[in-house]
C-alpha positions as CSV (number, residue, x, y, z in Angstrom):
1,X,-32.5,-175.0,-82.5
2,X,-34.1,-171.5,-82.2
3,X,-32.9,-168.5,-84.6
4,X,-30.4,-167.0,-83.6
5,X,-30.5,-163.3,-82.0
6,X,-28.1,-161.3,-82.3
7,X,-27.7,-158.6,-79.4
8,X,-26.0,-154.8,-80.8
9,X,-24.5,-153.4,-77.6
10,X,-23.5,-149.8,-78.0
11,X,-23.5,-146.2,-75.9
12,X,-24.1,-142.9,-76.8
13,X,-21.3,-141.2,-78.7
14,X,-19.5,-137.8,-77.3
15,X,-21.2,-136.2,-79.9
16,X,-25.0,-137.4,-79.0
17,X,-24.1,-136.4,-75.3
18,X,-23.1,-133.0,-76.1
19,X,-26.5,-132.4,-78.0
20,X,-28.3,-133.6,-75.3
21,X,-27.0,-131.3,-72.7
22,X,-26.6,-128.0,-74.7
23,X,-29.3,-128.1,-76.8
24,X,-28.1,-127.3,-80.9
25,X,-24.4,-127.8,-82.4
26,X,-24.1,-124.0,-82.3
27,X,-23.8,-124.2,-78.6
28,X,-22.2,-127.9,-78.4
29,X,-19.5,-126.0,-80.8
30,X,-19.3,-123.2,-78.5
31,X,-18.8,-125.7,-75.4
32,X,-15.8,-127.0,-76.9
33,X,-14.3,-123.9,-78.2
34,X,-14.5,-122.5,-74.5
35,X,-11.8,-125.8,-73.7
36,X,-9.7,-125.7,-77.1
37,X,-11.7,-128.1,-78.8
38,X,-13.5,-128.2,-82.1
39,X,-16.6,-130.2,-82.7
40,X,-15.4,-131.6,-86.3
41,X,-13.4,-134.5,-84.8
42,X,-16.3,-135.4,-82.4
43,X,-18.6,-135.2,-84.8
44,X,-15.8,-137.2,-87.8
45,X,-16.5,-140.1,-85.3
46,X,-20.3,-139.6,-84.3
47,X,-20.6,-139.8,-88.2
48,X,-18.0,-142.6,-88.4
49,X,-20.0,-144.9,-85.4
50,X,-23.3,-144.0,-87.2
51,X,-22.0,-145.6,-90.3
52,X,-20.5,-148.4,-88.4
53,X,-24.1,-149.2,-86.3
54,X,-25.9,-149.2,-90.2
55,X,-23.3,-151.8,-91.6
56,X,-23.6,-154.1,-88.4
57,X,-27.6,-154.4,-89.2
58,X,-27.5,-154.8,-92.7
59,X,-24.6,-157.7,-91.6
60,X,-27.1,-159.8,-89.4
61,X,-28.8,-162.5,-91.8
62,X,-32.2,-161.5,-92.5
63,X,-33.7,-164.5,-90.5
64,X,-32.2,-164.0,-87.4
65,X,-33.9,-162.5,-84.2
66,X,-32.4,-158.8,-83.3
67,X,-32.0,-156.2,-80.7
68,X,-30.2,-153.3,-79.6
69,X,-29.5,-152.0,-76.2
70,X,-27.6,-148.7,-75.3
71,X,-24.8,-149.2,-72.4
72,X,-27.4,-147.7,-69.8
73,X,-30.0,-150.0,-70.4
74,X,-27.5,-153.0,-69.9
75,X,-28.8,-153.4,-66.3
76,X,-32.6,-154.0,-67.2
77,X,-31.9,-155.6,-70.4
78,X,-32.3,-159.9,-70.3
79,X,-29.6,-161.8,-72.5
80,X,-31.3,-164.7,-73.3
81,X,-29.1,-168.3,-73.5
82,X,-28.4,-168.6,-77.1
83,X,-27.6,-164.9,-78.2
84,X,-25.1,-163.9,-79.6
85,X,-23.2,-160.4,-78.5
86,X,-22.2,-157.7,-80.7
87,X,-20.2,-154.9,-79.3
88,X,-19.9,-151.7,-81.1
89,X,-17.5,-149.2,-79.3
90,X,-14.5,-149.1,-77.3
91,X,-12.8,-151.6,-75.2
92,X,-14.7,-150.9,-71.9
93,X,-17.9,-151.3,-73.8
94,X,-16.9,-155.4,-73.6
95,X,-15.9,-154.9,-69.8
96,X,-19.4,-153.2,-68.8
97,X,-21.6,-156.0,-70.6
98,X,-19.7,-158.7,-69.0
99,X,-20.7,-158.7,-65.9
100,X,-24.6,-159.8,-67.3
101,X,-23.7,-162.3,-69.7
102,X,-23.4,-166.2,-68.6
103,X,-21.3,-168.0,-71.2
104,X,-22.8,-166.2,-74.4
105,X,-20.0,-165.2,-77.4
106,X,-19.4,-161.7,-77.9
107,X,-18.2,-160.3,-80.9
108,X,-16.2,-157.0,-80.5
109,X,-16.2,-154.6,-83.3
110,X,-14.4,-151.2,-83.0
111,X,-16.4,-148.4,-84.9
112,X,-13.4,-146.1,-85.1
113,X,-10.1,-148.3,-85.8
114,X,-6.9,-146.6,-84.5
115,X,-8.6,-144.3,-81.9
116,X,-9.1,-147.4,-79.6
117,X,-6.2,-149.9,-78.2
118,X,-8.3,-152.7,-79.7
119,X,-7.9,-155.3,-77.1
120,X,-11.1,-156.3,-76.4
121,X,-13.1,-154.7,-79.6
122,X,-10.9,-156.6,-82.4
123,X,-12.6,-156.7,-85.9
124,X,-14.1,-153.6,-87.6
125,X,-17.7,-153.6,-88.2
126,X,-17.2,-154.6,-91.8
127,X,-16.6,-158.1,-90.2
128,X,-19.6,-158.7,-88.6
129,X,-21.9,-160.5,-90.8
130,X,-18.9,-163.1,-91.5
131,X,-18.0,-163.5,-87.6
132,X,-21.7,-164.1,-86.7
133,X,-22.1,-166.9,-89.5
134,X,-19.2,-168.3,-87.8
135,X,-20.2,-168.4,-84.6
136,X,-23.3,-169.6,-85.1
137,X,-21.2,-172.5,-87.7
138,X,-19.3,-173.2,-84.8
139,X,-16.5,-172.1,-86.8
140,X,-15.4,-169.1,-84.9
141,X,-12.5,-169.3,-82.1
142,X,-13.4,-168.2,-78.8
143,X,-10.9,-167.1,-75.7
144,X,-12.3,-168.0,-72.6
145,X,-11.6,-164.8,-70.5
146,X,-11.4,-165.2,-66.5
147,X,-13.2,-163.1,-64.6
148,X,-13.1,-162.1,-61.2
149,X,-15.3,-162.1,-58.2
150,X,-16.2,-160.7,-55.2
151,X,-18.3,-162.1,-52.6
152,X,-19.0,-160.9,-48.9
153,X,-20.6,-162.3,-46.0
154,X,-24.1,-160.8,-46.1
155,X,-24.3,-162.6,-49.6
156,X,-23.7,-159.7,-52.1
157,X,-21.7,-159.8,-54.5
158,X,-19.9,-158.6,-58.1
159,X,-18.0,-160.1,-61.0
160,X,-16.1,-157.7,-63.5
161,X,-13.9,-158.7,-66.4
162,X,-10.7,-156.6,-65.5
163,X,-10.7,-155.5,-61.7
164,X,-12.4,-155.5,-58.5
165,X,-11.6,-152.4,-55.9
166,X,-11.8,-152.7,-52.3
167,X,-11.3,-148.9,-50.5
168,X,-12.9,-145.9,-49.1
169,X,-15.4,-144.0,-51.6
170,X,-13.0,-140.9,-51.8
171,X,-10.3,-143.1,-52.7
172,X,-9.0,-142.0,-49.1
173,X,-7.4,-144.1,-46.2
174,X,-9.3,-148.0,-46.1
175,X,-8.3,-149.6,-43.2
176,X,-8.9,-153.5,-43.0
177,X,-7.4,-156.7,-42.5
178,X,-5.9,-159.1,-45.4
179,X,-5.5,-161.9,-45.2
180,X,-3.7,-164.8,-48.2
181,X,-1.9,-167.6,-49.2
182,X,-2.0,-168.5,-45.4
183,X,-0.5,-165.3,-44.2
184,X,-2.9,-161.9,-42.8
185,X,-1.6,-158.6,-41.9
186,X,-3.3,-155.1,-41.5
187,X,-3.1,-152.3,-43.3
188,X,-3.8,-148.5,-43.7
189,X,-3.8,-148.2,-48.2
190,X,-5.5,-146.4,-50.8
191,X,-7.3,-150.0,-51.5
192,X,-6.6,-153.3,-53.1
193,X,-7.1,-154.3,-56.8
194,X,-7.7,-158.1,-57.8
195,X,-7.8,-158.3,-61.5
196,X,-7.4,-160.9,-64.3
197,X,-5.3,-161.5,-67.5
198,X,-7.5,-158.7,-69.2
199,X,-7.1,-156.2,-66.9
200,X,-3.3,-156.9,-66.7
201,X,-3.2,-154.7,-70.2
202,X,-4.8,-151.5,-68.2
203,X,-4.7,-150.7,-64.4
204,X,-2.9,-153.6,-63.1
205,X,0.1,-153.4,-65.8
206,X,0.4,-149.9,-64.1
207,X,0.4,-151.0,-61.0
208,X,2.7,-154.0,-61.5
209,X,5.3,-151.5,-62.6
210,X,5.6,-149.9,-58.8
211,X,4.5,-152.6,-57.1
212,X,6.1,-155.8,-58.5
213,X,7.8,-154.9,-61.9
214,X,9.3,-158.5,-61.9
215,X,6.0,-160.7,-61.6
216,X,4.5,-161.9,-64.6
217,X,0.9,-161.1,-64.7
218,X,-1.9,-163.8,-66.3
219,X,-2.7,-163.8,-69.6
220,X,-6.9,-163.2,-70.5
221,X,-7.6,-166.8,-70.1
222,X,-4.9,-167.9,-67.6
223,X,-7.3,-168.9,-64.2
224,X,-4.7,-167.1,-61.9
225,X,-5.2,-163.3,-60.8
226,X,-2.9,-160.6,-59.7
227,X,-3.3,-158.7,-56.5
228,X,-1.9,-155.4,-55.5
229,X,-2.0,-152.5,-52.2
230,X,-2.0,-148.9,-53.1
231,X,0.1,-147.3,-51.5
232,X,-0.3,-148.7,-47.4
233,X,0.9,-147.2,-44.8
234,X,3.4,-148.8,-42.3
235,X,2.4,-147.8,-38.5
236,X,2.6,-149.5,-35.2
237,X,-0.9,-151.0,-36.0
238,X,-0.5,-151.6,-39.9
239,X,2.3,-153.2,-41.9
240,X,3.2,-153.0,-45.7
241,X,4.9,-156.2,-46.1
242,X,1.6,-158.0,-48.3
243,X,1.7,-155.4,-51.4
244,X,1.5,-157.5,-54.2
245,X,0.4,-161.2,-55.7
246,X,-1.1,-163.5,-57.9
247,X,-4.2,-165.7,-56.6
248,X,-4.3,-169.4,-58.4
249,X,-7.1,-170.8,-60.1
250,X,-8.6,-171.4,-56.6
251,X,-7.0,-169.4,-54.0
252,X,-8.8,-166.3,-52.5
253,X,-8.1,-163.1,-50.9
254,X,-10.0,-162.3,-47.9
255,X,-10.4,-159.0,-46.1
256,X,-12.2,-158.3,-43.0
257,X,-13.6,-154.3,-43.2
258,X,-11.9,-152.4,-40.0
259,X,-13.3,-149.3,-41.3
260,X,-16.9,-147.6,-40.7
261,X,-17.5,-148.4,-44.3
262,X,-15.5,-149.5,-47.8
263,X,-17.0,-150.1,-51.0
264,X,-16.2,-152.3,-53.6
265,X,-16.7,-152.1,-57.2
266,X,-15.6,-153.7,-60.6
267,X,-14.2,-152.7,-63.8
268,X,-14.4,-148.2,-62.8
269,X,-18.0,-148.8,-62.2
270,X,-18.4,-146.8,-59.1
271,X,-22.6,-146.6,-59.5
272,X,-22.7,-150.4,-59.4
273,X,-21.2,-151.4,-55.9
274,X,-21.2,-153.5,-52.8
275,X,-21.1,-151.4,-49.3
276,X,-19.4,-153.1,-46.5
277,X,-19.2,-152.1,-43.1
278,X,-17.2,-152.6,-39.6
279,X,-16.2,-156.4,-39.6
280,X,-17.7,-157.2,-42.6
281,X,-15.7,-160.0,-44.5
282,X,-15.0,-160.0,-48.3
283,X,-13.7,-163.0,-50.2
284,X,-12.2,-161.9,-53.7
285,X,-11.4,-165.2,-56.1
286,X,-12.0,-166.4,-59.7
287,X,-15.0,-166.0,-60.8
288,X,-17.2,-169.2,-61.6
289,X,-18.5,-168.4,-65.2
290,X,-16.0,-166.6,-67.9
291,X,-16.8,-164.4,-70.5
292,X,-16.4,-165.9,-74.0
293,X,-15.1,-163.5,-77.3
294,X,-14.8,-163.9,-80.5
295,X,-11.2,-163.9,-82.0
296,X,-12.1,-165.0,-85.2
């Protein structure tokens, strides 16, 4: 077996970003005072991340292979086979490495416990050196998370971890045909969302509480998905009846594009997306591979 190489994903912090734009901490200071802010908290948890990133490396075993890659690199960045995924930062940290990882463990570590909700970045950083020794032991216990994919007829396609959206780019009026579980209707909406047991924590459990407040939504590793319509628009040429779902381990939700162009994206990742145009088809289902975290 090959050494083991553990892969540190993190982004920049609110603090780095505001350097970067104004210049000095004078004028980053200035910037926030101008919007009732004060830089001490960004910076209390620049500092705090800082610290958090130096006890993750000092964690990984001396022997092993290592590398670091900031959240916009993720696209041009190769995971190799047999890594092993370290994510340092909030929950949708997890959700935007997903998408490029087939099968590999990732170990979610939150650099600032109590300022994130923890779902998907679990353990503090202290953890990490004991989590990687047991993953690589084969001692840590992994949750198989379902993803969710999206697939249209000129052969692109997405996976994301939470949600896929299907509308118009300014979130305005999509207009397209559904069609599931054997029955298809019309419809004028603000979009559809298809998203899994993780994403039933975030957008979907807001949704569900309009929508369908008495469905039970999938739990992360549950191979069902839960479907819902923003807010359609009955007509005489669209209906409002198909509004909300859940999608078995191998049903699909199919929509045929009736307007000059929607786009689809996953997990609020706007810059990463599929264009469809006039009678285009999209298929929306489980997603083949899963992504595989570290409980402990």
């Amino acid at each position: 077996m090959s050494t083991p190489r553990a892969v540190v994903v993190t982004r920049a912090t609110e603090y780095a970003e505001l350097l970067a734009r104004h210049g000095t901490r004078g004028q980053a200071a200035f910037f926030l005072q101008t919007r009732g802010r004060a830089l001490d908290e960004v910076a209390a948890r620049h500092t705090a991340t800082e610290a958090a990133c130096r006890e993750v490396e000092r964690a990984i075993p001396a022997d092993w292979r290592r590398a670091q890659v900031e959240r916009e690199e993720l696209s041009r960045f190769v995971f190799g086979p047999d890594d092993v995924v370290v994510v340092l930062g909030q929950d949708g940290l997890v959700a935007n490495v997903a998408k490029y990882l087939d099968g590999q463990p990732v170990i979610g570590l939150d650099p600032t416990p109590g300022a994130n909700a923890g779902v998907l970045v679990p353990h503090p950083a202290a953890a990490a050196g004991d989590l990687l020794r047991a993953v690589v032991g084969g001692r840590g216990r992994l949750v198989e998370r379902t993803m969710v994919a999206a697939t249209a007829d000129d052969g692109q396609s997405l996976v994301a971890l939470n949600e896929v959206f299907v509308g118009q780019p300014g979130h305005q009026s999509a207009r397209y045909r559904l069609a599931v579980g054997g029955v298809a209707e019309r419809q004028s909406s603000s979009g559809l969302i298809v998203g899994t047991g993780t994403g039933a924590t975030g957008w979907c459990a807001s949704l569900a509480r309009v929508q369908a407040p008495g469905m039970r939504l999938p739990s992360p590793a549950d191979p069902g998905l839960a479907w819902f319509v923003r807010e359609p628009w009955p007509s005489p040429t669209t209906g409002a009846d198909l509004v909300a779902g859940l999608l078995s381990g191998e049903e699909r939700l199919d929509v045929r594009v009736e307007s000059d162009s929607l786009v689809v994206f996953g997990d609020g990742i706007e810059a990463d997306r599929l264009t469809l145009t006039w009678g285009q088809e999209l298929s929306v289902c489980r997603a083949p591979r899963v992504l595989r975290t570290v409980a402990g």
